[in-house]
VMD Tcl script that builds the backbone (N, CA, C; Angstrom):
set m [mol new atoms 429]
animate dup $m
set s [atomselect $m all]
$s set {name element resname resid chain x y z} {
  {N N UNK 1 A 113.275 -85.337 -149.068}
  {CA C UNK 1 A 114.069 -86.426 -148.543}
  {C C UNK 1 A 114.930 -85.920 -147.397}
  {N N UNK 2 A 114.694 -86.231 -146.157}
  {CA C UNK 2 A 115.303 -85.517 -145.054}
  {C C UNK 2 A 116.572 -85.991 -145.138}
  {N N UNK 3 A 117.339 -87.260 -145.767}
  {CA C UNK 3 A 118.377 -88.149 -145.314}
  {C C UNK 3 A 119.533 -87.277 -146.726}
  {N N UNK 4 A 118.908 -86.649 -147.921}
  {CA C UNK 4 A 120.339 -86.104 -148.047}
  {C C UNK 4 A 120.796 -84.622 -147.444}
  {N N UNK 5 A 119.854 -83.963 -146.857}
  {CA C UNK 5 A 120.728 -82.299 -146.445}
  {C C UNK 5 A 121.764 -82.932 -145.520}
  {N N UNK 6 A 121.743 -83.937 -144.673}
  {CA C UNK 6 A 122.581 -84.612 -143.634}
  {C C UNK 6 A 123.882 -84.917 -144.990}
  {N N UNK 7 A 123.642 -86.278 -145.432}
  {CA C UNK 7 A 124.793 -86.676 -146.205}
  {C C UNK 7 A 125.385 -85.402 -147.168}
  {N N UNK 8 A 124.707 -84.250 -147.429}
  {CA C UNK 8 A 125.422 -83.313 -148.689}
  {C C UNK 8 A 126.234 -82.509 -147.456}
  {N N UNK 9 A 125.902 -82.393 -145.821}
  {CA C UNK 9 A 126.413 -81.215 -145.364}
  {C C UNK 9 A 128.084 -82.335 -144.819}
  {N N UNK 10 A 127.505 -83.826 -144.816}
  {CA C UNK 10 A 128.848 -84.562 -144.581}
  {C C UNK 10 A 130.120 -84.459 -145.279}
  {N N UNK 11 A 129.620 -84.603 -146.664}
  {CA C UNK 11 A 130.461 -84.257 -148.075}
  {C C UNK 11 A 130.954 -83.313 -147.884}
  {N N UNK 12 A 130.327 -81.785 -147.472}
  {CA C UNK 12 A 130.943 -80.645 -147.882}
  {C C UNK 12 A 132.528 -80.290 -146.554}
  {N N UNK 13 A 131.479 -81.342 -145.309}
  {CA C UNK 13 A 132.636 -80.969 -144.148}
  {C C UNK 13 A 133.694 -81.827 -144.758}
  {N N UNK 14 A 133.450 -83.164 -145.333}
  {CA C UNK 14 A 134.733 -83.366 -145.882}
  {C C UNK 14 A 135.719 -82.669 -146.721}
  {N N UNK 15 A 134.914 -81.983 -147.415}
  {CA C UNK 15 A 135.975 -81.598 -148.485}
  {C C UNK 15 A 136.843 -80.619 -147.956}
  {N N UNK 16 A 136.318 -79.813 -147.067}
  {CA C UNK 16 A 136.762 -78.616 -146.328}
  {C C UNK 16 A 137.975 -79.194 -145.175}
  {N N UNK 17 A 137.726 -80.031 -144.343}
  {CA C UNK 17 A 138.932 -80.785 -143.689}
  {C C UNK 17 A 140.120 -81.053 -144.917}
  {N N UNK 18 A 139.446 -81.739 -146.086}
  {CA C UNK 18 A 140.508 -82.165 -147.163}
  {C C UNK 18 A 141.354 -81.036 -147.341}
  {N N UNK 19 A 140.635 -79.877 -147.513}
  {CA C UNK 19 A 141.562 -78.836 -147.817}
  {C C UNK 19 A 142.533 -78.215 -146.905}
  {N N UNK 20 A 141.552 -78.168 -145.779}
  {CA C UNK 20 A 143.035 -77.744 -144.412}
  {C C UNK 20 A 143.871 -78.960 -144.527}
  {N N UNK 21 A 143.770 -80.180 -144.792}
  {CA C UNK 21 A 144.917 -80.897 -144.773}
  {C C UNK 21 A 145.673 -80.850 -145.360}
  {N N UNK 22 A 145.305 -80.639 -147.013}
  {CA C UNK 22 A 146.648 -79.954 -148.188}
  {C C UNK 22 A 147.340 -78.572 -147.191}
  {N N UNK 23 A 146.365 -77.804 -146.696}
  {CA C UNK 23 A 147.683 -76.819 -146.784}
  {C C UNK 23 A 148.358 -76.962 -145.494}
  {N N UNK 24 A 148.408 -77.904 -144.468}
  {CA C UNK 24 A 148.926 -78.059 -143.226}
  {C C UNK 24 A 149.893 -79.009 -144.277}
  {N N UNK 25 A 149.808 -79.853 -144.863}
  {CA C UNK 25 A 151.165 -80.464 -145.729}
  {C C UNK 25 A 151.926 -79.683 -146.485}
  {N N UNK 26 A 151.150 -78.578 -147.416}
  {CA C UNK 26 A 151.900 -78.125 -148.178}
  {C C UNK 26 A 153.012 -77.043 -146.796}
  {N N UNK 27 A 152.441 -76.581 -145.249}
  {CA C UNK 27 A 153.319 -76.132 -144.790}
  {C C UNK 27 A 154.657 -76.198 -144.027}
  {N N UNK 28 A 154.181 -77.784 -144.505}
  {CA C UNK 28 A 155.767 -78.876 -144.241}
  {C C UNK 28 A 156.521 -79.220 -145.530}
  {N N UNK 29 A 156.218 -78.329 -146.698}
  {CA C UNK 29 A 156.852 -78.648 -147.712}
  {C C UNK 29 A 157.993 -79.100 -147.804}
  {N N UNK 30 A 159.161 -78.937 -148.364}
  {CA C UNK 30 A 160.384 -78.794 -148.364}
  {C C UNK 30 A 160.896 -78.708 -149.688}
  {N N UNK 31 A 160.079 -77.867 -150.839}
  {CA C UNK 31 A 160.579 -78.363 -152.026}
  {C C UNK 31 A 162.071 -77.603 -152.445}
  {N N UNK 32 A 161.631 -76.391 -151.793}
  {CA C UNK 32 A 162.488 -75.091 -152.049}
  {C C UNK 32 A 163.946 -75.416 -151.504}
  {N N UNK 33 A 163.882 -76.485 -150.779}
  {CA C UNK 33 A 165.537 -76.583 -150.113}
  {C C UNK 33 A 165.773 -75.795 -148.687}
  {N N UNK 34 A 164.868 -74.430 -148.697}
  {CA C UNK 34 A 165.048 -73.628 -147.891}
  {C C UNK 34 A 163.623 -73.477 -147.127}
  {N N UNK 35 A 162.243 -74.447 -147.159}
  {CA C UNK 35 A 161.136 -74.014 -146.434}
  {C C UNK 35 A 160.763 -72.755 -147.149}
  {N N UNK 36 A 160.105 -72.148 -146.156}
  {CA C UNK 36 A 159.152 -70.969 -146.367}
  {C C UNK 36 A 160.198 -69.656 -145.956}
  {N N UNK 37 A 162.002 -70.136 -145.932}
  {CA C UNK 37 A 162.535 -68.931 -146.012}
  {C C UNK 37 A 162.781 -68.131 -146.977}
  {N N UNK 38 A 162.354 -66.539 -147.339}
  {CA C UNK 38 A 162.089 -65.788 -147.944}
  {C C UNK 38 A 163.663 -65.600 -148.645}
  {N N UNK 39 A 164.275 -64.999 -147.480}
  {CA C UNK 39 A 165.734 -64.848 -147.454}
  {C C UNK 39 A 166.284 -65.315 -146.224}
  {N N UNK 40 A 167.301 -66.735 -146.249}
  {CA C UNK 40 A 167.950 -66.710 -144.976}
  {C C UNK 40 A 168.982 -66.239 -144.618}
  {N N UNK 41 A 169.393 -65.512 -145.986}
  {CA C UNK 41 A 170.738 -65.204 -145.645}
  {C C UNK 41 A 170.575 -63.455 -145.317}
  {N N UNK 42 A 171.043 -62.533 -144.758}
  {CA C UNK 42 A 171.425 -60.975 -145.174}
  {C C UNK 42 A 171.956 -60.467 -146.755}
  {N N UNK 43 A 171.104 -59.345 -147.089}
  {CA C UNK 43 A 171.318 -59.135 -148.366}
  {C C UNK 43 A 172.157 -57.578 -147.946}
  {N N UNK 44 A 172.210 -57.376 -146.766}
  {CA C UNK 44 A 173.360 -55.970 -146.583}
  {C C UNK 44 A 173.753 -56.357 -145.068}
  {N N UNK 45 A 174.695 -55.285 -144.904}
  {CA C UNK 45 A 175.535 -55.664 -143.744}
  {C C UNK 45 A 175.068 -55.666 -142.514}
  {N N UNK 46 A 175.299 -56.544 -141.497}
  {CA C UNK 46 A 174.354 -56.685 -140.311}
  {C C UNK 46 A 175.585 -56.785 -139.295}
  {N N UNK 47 A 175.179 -55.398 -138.373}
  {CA C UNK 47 A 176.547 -55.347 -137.105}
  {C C UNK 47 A 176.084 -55.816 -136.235}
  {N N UNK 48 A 177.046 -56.637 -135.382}
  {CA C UNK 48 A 176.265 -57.617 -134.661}
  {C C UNK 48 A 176.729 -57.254 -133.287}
  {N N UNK 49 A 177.977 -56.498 -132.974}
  {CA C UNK 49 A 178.538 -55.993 -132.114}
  {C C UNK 49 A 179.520 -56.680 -131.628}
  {N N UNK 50 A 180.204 -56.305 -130.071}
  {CA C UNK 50 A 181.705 -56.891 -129.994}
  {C C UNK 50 A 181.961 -58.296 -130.419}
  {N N UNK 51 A 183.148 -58.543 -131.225}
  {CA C UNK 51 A 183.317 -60.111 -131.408}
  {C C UNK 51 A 183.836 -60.886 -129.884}
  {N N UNK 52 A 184.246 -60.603 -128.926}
  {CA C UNK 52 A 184.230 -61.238 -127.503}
  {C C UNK 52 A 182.905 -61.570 -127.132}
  {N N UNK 53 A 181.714 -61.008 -127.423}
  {CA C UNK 53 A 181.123 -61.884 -126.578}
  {C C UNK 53 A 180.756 -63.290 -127.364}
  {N N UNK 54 A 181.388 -63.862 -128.614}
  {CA C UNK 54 A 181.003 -65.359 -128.599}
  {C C UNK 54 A 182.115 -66.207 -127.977}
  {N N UNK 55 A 181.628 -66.665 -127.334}
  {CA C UNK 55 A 182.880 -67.919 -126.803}
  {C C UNK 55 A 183.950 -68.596 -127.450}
  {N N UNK 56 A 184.979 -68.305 -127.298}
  {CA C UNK 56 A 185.921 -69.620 -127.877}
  {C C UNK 56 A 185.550 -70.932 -127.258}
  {N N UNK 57 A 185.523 -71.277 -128.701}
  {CA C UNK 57 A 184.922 -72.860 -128.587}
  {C C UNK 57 A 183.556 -72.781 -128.933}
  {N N UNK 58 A 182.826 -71.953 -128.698}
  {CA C UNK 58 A 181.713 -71.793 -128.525}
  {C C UNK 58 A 180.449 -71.015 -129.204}
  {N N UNK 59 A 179.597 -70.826 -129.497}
  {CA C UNK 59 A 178.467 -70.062 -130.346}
  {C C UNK 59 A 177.787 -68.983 -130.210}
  {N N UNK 60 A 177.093 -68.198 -130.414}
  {CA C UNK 60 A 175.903 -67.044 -130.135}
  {C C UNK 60 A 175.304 -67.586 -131.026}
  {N N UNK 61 A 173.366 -67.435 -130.430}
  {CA C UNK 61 A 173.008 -67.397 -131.760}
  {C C UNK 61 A 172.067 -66.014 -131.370}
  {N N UNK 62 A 172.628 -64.767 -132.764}
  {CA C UNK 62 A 171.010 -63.689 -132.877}
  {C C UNK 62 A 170.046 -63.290 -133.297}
  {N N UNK 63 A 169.197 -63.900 -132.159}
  {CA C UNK 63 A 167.900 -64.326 -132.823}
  {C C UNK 63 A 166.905 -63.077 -133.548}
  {N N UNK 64 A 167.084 -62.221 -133.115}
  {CA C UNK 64 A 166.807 -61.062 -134.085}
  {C C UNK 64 A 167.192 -60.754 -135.649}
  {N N UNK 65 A 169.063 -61.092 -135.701}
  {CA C UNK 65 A 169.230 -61.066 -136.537}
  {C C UNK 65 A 169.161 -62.521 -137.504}
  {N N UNK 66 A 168.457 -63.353 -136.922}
  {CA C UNK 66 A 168.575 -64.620 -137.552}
  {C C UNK 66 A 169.653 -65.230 -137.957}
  {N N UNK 67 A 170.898 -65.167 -136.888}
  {CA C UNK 67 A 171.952 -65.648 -137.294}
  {C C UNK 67 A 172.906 -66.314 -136.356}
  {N N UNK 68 A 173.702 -67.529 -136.191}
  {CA C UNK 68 A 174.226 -67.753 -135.388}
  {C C UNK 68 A 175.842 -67.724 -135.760}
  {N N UNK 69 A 176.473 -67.258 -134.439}
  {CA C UNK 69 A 178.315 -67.114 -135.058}
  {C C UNK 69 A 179.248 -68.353 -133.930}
  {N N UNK 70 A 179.721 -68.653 -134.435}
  {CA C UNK 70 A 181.056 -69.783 -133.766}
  {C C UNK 70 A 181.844 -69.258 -133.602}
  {N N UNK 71 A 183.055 -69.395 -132.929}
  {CA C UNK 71 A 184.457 -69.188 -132.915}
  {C C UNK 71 A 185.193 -70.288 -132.686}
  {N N UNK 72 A 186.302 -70.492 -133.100}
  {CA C UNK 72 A 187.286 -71.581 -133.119}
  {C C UNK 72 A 187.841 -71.683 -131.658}
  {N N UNK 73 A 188.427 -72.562 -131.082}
  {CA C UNK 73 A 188.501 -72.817 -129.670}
  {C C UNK 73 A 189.709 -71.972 -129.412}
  {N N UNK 74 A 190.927 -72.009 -130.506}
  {CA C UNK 74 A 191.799 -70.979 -130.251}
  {C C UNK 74 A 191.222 -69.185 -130.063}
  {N N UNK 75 A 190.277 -69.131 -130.322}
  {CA C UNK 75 A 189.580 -67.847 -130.790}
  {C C UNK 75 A 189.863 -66.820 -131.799}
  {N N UNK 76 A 190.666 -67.579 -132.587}
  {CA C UNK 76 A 190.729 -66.459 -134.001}
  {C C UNK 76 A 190.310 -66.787 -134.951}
  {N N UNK 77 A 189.428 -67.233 -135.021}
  {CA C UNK 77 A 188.458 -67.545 -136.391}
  {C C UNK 77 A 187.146 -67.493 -136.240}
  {N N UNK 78 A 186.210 -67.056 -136.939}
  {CA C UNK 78 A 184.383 -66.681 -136.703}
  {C C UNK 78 A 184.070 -67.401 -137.732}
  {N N UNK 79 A 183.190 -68.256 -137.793}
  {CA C UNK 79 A 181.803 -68.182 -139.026}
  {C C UNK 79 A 180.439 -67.993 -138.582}
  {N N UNK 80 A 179.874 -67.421 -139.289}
  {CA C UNK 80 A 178.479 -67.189 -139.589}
  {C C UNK 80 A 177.097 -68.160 -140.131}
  {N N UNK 81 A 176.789 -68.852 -139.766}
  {CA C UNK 81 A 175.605 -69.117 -140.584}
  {C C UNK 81 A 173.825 -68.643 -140.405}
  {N N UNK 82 A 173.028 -68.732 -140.948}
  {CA C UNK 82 A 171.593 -68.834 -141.030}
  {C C UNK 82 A 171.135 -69.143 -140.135}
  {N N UNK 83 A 170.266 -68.591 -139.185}
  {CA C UNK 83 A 169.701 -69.233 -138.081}
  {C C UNK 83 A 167.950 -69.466 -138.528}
  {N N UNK 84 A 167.947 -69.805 -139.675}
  {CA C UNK 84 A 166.901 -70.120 -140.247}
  {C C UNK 84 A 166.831 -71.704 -140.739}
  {N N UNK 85 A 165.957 -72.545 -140.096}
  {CA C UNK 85 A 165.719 -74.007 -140.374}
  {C C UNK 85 A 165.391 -74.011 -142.017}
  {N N UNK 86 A 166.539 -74.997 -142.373}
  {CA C UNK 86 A 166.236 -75.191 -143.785}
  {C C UNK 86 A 165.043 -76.146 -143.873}
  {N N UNK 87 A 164.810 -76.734 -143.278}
  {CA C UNK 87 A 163.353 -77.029 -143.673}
  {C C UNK 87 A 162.382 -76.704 -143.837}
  {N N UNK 88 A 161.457 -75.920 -142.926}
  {CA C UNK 88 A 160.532 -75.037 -142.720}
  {C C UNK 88 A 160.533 -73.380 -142.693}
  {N N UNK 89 A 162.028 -72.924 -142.512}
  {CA C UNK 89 A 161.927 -71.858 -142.554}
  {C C UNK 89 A 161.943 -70.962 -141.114}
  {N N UNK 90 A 161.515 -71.618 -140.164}
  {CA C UNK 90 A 161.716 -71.007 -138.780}
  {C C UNK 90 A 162.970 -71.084 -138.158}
  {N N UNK 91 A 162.640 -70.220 -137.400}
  {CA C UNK 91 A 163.953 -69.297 -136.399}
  {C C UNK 91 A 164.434 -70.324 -135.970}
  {N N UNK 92 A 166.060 -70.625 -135.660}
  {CA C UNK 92 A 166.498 -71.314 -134.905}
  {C C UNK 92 A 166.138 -70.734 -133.011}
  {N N UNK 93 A 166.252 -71.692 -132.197}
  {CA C UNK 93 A 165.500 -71.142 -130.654}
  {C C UNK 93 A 167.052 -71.269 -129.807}
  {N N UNK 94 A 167.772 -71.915 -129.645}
  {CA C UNK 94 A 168.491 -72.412 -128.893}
  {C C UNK 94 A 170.259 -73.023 -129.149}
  {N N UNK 95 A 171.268 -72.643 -128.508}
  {CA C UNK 95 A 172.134 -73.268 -128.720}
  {C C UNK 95 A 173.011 -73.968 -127.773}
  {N N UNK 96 A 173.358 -75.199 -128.087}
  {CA C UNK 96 A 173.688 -75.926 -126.660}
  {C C UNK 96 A 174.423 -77.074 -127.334}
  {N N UNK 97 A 175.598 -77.290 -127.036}
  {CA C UNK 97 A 177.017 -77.671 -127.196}
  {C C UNK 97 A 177.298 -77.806 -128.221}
  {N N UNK 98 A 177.179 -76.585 -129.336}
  {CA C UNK 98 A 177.438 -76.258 -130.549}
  {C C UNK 98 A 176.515 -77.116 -131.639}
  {N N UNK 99 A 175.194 -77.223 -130.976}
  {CA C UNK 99 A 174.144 -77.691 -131.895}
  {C C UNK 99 A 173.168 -76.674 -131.691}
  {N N UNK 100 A 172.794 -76.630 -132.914}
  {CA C UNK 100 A 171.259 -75.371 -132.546}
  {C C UNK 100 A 170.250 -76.205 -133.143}
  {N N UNK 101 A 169.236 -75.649 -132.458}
  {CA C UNK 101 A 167.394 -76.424 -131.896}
  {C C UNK 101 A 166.425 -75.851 -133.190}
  {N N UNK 102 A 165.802 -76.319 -134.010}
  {CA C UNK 102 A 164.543 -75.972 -134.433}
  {C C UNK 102 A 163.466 -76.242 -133.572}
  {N N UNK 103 A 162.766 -75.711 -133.064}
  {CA C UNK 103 A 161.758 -75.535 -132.333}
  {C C UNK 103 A 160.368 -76.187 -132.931}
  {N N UNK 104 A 160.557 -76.299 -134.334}
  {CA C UNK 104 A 159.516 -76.398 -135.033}
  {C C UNK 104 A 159.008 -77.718 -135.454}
  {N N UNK 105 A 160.089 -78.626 -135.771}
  {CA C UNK 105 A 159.988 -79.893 -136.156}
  {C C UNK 105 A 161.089 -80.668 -135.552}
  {N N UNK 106 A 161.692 -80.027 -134.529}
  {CA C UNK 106 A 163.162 -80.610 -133.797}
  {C C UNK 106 A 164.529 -80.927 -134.765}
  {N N UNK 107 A 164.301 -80.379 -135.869}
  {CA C UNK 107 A 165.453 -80.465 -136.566}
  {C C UNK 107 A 166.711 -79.597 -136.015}
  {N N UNK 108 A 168.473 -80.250 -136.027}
  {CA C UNK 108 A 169.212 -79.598 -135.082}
  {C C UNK 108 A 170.448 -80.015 -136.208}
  {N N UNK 109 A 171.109 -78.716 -135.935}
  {CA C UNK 109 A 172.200 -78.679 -136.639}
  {C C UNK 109 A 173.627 -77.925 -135.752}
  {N N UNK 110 A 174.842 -78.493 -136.913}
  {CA C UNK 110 A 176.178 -78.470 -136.116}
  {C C UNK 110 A 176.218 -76.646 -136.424}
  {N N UNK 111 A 176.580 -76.122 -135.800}
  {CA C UNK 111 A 177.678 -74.545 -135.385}
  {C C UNK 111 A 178.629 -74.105 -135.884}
  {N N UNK 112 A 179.038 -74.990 -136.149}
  {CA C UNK 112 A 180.513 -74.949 -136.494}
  {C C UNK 112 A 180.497 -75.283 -138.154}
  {N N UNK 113 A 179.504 -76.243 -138.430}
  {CA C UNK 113 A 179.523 -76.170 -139.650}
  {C C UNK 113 A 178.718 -75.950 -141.237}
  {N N UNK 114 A 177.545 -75.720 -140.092}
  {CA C UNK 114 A 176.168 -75.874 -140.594}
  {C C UNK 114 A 175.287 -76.936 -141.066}
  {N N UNK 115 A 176.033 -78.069 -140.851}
  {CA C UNK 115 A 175.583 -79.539 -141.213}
  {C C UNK 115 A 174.197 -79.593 -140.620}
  {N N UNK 116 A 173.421 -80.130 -141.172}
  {CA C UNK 116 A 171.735 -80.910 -140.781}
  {C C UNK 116 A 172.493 -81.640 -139.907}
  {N N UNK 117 A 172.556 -82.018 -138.633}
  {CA C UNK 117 A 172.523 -83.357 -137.840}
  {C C UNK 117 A 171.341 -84.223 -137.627}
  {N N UNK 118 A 170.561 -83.522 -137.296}
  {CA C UNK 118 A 168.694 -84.759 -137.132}
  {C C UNK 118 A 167.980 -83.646 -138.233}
  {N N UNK 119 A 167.114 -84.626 -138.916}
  {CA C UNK 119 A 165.924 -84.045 -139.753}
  {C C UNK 119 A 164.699 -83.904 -139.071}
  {N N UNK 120 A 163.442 -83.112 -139.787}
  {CA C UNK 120 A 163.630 -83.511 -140.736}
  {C C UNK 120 A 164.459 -82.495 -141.707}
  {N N UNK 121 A 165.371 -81.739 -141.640}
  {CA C UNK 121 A 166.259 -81.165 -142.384}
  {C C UNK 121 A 166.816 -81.877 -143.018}
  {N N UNK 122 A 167.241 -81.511 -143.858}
  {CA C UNK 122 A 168.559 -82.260 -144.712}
  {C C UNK 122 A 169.206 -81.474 -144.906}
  {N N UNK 123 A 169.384 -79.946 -145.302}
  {CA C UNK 123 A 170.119 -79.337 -146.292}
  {C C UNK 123 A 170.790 -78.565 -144.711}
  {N N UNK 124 A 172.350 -78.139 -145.586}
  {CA C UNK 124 A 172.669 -77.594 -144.149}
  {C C UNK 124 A 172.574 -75.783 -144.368}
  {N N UNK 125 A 172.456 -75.305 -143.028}
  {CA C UNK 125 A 172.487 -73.661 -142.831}
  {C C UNK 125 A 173.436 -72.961 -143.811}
  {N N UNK 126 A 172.490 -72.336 -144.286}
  {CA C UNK 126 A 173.881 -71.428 -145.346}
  {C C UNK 126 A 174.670 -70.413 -144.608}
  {N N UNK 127 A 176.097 -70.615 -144.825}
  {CA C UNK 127 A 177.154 -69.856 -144.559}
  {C C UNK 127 A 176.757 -67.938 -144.856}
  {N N UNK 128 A 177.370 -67.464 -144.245}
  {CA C UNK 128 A 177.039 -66.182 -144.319}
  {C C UNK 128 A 178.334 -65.463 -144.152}
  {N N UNK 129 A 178.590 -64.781 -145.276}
  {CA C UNK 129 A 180.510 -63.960 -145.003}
  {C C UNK 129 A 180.222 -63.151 -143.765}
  {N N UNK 130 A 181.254 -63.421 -143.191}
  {CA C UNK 130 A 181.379 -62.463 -142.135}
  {C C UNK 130 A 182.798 -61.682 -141.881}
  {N N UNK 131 A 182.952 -61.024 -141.168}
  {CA C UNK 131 A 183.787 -59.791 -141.126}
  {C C UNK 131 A 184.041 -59.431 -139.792}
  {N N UNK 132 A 185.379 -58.866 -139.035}
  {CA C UNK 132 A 185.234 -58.352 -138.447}
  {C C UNK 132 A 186.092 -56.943 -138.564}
  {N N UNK 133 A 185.819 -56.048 -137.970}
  {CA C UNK 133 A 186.419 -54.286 -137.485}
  {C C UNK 133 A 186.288 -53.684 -136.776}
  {N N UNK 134 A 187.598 -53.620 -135.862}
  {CA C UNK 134 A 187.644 -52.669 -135.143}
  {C C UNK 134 A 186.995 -53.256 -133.710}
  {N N UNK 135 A 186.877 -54.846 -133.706}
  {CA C UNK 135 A 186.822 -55.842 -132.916}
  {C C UNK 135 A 185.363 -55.763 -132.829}
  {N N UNK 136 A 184.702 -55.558 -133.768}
  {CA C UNK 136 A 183.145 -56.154 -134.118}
  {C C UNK 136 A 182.883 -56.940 -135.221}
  {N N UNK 137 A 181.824 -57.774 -135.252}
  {CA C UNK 137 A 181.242 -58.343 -136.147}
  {C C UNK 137 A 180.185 -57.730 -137.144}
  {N N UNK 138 A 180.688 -57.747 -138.502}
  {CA C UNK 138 A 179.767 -57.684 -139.685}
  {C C UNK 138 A 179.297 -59.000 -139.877}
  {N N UNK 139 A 178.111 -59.131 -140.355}
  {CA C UNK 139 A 177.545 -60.752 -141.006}
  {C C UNK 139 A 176.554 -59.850 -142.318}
  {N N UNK 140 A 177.086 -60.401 -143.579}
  {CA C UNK 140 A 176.547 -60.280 -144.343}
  {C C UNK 140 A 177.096 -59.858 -145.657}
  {N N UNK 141 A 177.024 -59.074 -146.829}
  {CA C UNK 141 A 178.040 -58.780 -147.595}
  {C C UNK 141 A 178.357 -57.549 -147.247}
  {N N UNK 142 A 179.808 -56.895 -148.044}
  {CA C UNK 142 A 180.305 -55.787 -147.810}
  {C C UNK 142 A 179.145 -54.605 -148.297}
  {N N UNK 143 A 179.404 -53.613 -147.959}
  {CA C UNK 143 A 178.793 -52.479 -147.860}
  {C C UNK 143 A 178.717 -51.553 -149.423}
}
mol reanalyze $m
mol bondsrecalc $m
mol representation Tube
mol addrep $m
């Protein structure tokens, strides 16, 4: 019967699309709260170097160290958060008037506080203790 090797090889391409489609969904998950981040936070101390170069008023984000820092407009206060998209898990790319960019699904969050502003995030950047000595920045726990 020439007419099923056609229809069995249709079936099989289906099933095989079916399956790249589960896992292109499952890689928009979000069950974890945190995406596909492993760890977003630092589990030891991460020197980030002089605390002048973040702006009063204003942000760094390091993208190496996966982390972005604020300072208060007076300039004596720092926080730290995750530069890891709680949704998916990817790097934050960009920071621009104290909102930072997911690159990945355009999800963008506040600097200052770590709030989700646009989804599809919801959950906000986890805080990260930070420290400074000797007019540098630690991000992460004590030593």
């Amino acid at each position: 019967m020439p007419g099923q090797p056609a229809a069995r090889r249709t079936v099989l391409k289906g099933a095989a699309l079916a399956g790249a489609a589960g896992l292109g969904a499952a890689a928009c998950s979000t069950e974890s709260k945190l995406g596909h981040a492993q760890n977003p936070v630092p589990t030891a101390p991460v020197h980030l170097g002089e605390a002048e170069v973040v702006p009063a008023g204003g942000a760094r984000l390091y993208r190496d160290q996966r982390l972005v820092v604020c300072r208060s407009a007076d300039g004596q206060q720092y926080k730290a958060f995750s530069a890891q998209c709680t949704h998916a898990g990817c790097a934050l790319d960009e920071v621009v008037d104290n909102e930072a960019n997911c690159p990945c699904h355009g999800s963008r969050f506040d600097v200052t506080t770590g709030k989700a502003l646009k989804g599809p995030a919801t959950v906000p950047l986890p805080e990260v203790p930070l420290t400074t000595e000797n007019g540098n920045l630690i991000a992460g726990p004590p030593a």
